[in-house]
Biopython code that builds the backbone (N, CA, C, O; Angstrom):
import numpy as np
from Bio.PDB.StructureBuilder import StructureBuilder

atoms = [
    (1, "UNK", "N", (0.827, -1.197, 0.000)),
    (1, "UNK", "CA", (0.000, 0.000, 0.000)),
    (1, "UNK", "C", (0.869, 1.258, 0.000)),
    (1, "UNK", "O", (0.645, 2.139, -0.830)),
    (2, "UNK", "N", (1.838, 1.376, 0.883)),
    (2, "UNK", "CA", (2.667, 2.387, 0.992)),
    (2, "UNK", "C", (3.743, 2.358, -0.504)),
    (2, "UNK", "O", (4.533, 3.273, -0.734)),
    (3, "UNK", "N", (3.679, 1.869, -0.869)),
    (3, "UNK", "CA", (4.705, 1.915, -2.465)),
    (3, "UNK", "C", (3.497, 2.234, -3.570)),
    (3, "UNK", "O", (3.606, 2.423, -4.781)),
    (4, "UNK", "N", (2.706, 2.231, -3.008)),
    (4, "UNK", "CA", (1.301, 2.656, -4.250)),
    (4, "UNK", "C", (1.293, 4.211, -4.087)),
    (4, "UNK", "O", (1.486, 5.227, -4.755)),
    (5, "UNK", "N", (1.076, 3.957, -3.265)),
    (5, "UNK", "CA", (1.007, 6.049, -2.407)),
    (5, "UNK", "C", (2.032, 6.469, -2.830)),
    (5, "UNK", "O", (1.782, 7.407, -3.588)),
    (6, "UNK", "N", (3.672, 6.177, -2.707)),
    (6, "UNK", "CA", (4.488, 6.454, -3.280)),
    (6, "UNK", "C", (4.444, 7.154, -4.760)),
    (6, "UNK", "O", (4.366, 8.335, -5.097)),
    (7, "UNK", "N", (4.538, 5.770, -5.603)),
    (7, "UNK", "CA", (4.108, 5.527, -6.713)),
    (7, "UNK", "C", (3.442, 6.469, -7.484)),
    (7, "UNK", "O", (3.901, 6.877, -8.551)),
    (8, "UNK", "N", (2.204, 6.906, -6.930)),
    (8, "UNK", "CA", (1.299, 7.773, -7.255)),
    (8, "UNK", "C", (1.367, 9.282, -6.856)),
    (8, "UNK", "O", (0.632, 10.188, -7.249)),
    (9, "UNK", "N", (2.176, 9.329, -6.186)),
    (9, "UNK", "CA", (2.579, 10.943, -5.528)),
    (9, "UNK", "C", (3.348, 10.736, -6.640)),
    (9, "UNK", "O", (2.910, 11.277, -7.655)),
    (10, "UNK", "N", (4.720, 9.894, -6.793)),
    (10, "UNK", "CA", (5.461, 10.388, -7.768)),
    (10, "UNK", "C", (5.402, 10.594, -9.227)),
    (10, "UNK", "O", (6.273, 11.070, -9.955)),
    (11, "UNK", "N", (4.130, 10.121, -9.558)),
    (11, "UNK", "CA", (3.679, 10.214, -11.329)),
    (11, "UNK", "C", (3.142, 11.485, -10.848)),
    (11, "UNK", "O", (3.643, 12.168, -11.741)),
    (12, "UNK", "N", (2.578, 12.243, -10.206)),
    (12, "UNK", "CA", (1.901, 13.219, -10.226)),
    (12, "UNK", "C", (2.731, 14.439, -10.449)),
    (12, "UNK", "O", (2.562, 15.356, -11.253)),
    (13, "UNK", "N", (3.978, 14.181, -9.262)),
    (13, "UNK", "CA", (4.989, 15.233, -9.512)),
    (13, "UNK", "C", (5.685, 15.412, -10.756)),
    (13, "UNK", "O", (5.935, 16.553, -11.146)),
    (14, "UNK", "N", (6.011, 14.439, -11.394)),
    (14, "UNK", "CA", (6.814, 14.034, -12.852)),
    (14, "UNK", "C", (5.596, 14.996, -13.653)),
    (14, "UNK", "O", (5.830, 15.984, -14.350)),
    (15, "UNK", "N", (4.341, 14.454, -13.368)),
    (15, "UNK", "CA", (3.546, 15.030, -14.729)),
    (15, "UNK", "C", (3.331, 16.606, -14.561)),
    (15, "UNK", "O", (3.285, 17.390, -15.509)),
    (16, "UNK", "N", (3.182, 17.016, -12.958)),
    (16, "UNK", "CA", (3.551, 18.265, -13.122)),
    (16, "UNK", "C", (4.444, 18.942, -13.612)),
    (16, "UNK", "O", (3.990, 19.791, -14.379)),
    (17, "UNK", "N", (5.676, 18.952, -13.502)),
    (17, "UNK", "CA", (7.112, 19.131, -14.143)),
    (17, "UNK", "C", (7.166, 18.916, -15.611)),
    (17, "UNK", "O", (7.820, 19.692, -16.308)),
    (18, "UNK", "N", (6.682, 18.162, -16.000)),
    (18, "UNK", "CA", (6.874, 17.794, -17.776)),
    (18, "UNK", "C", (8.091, 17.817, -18.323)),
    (18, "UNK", "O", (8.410, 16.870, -19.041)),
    (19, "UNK", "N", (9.108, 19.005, -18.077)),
    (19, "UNK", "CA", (10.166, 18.875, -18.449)),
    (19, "UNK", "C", (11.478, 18.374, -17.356)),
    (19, "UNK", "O", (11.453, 18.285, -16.128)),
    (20, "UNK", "N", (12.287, 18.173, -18.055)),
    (20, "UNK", "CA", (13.546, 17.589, -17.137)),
    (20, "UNK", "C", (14.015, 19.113, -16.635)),
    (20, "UNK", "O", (14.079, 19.956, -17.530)),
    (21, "UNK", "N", (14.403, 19.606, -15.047)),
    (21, "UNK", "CA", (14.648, 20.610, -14.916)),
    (21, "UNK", "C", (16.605, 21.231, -15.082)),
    (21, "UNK", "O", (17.219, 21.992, -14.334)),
    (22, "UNK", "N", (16.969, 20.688, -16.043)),
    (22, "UNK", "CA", (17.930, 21.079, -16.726)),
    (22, "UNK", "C", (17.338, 21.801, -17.751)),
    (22, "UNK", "O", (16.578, 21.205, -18.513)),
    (23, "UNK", "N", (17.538, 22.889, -17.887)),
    (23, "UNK", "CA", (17.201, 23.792, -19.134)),
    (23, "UNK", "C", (17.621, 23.531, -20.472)),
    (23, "UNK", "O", (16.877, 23.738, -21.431)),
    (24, "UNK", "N", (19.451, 22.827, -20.637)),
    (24, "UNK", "CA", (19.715, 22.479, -21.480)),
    (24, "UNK", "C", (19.340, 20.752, -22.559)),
    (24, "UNK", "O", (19.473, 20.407, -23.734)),
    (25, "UNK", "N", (18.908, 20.210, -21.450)),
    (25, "UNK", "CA", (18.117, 18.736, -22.002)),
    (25, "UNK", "C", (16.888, 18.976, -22.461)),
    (25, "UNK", "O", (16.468, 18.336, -23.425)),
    (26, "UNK", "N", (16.236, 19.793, -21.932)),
    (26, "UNK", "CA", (14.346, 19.875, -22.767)),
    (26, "UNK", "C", (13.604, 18.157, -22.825)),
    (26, "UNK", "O", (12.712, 17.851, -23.615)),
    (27, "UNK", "N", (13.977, 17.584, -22.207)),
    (27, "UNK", "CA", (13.595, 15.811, -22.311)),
    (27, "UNK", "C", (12.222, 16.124, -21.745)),
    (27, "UNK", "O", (12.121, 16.813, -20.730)),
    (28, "UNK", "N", (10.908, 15.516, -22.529)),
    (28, "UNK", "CA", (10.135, 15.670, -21.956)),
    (28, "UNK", "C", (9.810, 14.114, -20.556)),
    (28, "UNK", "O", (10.144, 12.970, -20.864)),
    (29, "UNK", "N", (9.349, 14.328, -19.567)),
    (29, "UNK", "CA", (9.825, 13.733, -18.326)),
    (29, "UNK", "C", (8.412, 12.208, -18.458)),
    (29, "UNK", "O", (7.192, 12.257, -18.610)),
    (30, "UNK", "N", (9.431, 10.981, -18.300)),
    (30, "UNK", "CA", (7.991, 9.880, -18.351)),
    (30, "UNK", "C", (8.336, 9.193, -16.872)),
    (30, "UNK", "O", (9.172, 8.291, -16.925)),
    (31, "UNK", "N", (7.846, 9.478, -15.692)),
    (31, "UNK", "CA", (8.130, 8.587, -14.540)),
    (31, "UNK", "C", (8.717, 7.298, -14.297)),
    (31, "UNK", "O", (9.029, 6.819, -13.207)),
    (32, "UNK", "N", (8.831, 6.786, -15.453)),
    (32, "UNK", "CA", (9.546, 5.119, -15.438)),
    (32, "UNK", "C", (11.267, 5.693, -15.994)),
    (32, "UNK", "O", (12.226, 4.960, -16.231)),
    (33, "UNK", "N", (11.223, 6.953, -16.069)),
    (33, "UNK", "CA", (12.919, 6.937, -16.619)),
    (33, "UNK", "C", (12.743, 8.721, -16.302)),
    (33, "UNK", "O", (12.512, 9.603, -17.129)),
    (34, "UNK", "N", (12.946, 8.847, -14.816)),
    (34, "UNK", "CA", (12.861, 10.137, -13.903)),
    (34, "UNK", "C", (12.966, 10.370, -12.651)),
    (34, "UNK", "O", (12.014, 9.794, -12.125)),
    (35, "UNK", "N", (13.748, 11.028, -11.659)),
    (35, "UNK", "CA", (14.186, 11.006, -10.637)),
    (35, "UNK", "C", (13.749, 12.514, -9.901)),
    (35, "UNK", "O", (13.864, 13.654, -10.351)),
    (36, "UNK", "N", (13.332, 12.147, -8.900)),
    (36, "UNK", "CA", (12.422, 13.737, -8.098)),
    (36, "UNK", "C", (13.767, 13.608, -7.180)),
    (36, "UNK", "O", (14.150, 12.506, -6.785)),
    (37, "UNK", "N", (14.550, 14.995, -6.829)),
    (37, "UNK", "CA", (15.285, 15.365, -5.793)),
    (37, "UNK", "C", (14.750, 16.134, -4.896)),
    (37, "UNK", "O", (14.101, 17.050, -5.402)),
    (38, "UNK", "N", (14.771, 16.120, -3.489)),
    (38, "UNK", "CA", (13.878, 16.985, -2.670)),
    (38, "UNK", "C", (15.110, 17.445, -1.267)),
    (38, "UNK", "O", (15.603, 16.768, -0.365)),
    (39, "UNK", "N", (15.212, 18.492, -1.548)),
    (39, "UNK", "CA", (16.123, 19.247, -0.668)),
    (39, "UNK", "C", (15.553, 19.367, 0.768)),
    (39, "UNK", "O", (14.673, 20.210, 0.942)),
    (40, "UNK", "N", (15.884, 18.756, 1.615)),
    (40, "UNK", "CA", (15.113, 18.748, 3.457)),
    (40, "UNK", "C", (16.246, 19.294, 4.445)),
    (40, "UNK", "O", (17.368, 18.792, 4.524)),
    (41, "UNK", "N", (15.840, 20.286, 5.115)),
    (41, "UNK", "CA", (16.062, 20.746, 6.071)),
    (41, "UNK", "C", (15.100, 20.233, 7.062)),
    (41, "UNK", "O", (13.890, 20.435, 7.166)),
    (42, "UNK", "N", (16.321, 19.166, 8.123)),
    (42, "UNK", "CA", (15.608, 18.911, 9.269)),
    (42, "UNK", "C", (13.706, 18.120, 9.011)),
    (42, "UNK", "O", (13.655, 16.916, 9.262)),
    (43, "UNK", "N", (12.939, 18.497, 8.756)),
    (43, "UNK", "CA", (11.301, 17.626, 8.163)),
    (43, "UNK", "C", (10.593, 18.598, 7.841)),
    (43, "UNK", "O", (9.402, 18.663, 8.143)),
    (44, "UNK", "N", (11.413, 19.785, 6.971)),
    (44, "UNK", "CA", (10.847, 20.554, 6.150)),
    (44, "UNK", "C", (11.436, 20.363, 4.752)),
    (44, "UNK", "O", (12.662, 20.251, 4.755)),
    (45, "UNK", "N", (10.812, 20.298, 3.504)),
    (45, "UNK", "CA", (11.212, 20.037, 2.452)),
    (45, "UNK", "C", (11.289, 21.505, 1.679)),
    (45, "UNK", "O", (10.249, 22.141, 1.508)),
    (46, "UNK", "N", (12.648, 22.047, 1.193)),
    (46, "UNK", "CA", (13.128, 23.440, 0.684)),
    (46, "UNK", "C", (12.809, 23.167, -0.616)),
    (46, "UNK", "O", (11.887, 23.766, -1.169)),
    (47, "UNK", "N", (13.396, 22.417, -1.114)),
    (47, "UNK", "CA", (13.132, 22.541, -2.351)),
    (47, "UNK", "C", (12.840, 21.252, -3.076)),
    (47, "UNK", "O", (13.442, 20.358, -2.481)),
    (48, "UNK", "N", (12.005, 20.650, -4.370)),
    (48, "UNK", "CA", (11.916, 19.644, -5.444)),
    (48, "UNK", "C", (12.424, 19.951, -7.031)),
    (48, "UNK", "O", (11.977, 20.625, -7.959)),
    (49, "UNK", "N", (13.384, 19.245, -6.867)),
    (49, "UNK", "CA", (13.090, 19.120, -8.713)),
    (49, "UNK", "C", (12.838, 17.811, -9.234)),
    (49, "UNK", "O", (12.495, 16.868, -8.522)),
    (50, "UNK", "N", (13.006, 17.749, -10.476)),
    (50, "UNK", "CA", (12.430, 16.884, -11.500)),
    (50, "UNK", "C", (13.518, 16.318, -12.517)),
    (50, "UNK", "O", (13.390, 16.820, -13.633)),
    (51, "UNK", "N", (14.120, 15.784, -12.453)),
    (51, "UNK", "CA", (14.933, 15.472, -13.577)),
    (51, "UNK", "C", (15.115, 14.201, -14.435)),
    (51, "UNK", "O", (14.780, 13.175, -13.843)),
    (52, "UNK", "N", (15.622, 14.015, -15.839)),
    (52, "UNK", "CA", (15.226, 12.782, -16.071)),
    (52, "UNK", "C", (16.247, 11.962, -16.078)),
    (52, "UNK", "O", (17.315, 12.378, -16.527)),
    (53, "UNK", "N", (16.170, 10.985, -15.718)),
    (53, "UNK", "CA", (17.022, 9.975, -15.367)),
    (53, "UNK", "C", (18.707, 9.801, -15.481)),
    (53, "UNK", "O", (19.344, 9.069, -14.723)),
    (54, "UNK", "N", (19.279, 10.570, -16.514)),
    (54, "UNK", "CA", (20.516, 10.719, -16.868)),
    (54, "UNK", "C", (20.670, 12.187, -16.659)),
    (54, "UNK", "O", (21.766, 12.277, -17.213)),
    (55, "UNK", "N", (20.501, 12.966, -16.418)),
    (55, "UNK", "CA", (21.016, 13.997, -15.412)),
    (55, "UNK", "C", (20.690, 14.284, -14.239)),
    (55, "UNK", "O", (20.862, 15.309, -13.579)),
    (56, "UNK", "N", (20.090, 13.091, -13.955)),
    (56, "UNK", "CA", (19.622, 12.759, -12.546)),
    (56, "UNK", "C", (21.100, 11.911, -11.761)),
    (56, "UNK", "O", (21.606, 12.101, -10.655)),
    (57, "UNK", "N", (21.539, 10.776, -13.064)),
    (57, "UNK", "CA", (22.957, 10.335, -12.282)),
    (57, "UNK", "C", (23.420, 11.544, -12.720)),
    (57, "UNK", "O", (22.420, 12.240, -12.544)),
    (58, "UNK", "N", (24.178, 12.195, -13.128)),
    (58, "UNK", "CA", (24.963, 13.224, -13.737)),
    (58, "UNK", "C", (25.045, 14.755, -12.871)),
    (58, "UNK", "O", (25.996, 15.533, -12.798)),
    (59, "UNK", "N", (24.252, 14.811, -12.517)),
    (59, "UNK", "CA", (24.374, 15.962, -11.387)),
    (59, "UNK", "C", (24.153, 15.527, -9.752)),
    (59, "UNK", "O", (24.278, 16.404, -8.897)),
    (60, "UNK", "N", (23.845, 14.242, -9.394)),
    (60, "UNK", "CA", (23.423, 14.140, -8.360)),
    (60, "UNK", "C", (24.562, 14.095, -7.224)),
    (60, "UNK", "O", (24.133, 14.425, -6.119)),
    (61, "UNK", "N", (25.944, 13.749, -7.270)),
    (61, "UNK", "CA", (27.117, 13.695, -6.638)),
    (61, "UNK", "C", (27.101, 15.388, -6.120)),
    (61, "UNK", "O", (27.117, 15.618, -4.910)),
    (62, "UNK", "N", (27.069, 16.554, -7.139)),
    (62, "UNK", "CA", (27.592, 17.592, -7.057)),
    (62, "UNK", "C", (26.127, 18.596, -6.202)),
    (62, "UNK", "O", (26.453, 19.534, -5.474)),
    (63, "UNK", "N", (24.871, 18.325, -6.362)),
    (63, "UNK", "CA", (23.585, 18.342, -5.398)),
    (63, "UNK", "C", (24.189, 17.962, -3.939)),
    (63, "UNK", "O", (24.474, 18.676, -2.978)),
    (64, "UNK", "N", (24.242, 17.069, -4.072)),
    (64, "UNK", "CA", (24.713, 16.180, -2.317)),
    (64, "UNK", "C", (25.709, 16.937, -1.733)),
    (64, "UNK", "O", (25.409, 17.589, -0.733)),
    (65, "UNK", "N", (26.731, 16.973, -2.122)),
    (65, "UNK", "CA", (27.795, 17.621, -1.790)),
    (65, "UNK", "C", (27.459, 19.415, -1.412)),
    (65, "UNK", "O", (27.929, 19.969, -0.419)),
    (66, "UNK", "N", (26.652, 20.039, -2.334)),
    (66, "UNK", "CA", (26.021, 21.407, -1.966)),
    (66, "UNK", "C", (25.520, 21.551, -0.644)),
    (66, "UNK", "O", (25.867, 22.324, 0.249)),
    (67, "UNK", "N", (24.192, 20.219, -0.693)),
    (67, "UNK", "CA", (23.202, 20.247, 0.879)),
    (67, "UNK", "C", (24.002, 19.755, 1.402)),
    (67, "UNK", "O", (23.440, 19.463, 2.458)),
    (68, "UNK", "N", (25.321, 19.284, 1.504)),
    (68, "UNK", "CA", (25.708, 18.868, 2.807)),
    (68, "UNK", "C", (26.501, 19.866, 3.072)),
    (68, "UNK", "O", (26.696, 20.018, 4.278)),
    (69, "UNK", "N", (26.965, 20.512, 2.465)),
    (69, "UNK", "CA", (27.935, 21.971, 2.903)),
    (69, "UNK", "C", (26.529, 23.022, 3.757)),
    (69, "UNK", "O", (26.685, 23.733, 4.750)),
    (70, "UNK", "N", (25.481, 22.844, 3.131)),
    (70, "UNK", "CA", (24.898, 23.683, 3.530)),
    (70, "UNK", "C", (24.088, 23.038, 4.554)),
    (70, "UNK", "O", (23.053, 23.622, 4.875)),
    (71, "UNK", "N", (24.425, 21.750, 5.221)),
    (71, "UNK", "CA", (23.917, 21.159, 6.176)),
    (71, "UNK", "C", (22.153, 20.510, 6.343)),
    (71, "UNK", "O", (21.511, 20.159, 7.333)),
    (72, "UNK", "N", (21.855, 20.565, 5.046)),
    (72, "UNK", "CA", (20.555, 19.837, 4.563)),
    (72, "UNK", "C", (21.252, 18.520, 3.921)),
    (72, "UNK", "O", (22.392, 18.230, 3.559)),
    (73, "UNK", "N", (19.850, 17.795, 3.967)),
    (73, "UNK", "CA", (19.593, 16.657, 3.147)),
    (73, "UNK", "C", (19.457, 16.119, 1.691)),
    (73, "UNK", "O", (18.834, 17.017, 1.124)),
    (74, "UNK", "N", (19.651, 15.348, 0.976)),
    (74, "UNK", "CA", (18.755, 15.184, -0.546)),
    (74, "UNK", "C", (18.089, 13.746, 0.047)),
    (74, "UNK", "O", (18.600, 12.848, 0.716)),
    (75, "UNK", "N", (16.759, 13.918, -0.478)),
    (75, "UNK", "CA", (15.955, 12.707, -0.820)),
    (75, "UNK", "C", (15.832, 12.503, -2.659)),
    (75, "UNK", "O", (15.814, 13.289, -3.606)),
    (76, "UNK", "N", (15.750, 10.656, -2.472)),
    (76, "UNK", "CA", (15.350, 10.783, -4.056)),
    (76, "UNK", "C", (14.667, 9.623, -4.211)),
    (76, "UNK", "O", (14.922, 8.515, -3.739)),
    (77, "UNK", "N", (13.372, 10.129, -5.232)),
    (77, "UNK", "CA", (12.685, 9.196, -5.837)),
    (77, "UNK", "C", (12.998, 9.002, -7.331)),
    (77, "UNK", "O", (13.052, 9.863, -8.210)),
    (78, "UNK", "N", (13.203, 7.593, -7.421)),
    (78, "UNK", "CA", (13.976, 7.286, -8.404)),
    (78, "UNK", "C", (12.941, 6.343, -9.017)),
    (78, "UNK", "O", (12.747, 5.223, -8.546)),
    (79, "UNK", "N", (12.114, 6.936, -10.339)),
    (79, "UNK", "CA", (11.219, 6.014, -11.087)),
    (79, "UNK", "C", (11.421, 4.560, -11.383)),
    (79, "UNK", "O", (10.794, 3.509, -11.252)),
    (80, "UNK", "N", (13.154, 5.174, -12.068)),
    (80, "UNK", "CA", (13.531, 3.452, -12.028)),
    (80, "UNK", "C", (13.601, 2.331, -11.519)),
    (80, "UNK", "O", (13.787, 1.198, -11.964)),
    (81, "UNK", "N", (13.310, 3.071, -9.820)),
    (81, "UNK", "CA", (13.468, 2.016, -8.925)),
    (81, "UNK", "C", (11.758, 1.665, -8.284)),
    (81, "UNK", "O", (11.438, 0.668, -7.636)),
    (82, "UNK", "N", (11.111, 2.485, -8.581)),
    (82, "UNK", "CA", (9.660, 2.200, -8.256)),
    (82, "UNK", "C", (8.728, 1.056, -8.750)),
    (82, "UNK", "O", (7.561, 0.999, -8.362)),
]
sb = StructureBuilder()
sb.init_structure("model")
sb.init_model(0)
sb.init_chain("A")
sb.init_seg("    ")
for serial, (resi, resn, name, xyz) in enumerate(atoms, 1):
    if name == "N":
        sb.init_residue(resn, " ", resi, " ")
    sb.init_atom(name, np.array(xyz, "f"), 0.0, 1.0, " ", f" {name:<3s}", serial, name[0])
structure = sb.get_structure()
């Protein structure tokens, strides 16, 4: 039940977003090959993006490394893995 809820929060967010939020990819975004990053401070969530799957690996090392300088979190939902 709880991976359905998942599941379904995360097609919703993907379809909101439509695009991959790299400006330079323009990929339009399909939840089975798309990764939501969600920036948390402490069990407040700062920020979400949307990205699709290959600049999702491709930027995600250099994300992490940011929130942890800046002493936040990354969460990630990873379509591929849903």
């Amino acid at each position: 039940m709880k991976e359905t809820i998942q599941r379904d929060a995360f097609k919703f967010s993907v379809g909101r977003a439509i695009f991959c939020a790299i400006p330079e990819c323009g990929v339009i975004l399909d939840w089975k090959r798309a990764a939501e990053f969600s920036a948390c401070k402490g069990a407040q969530y700062v920020s979400i993006k949307v990205f699709c799957a290959e600049c999702a690996d491709r930027v995600r090392p250099s994300i992490e490394a940011k929130l942890t300088d800046l002493g936040m979190r990354l969460e990630v939902a990873d379509g591929r893995k849903l």
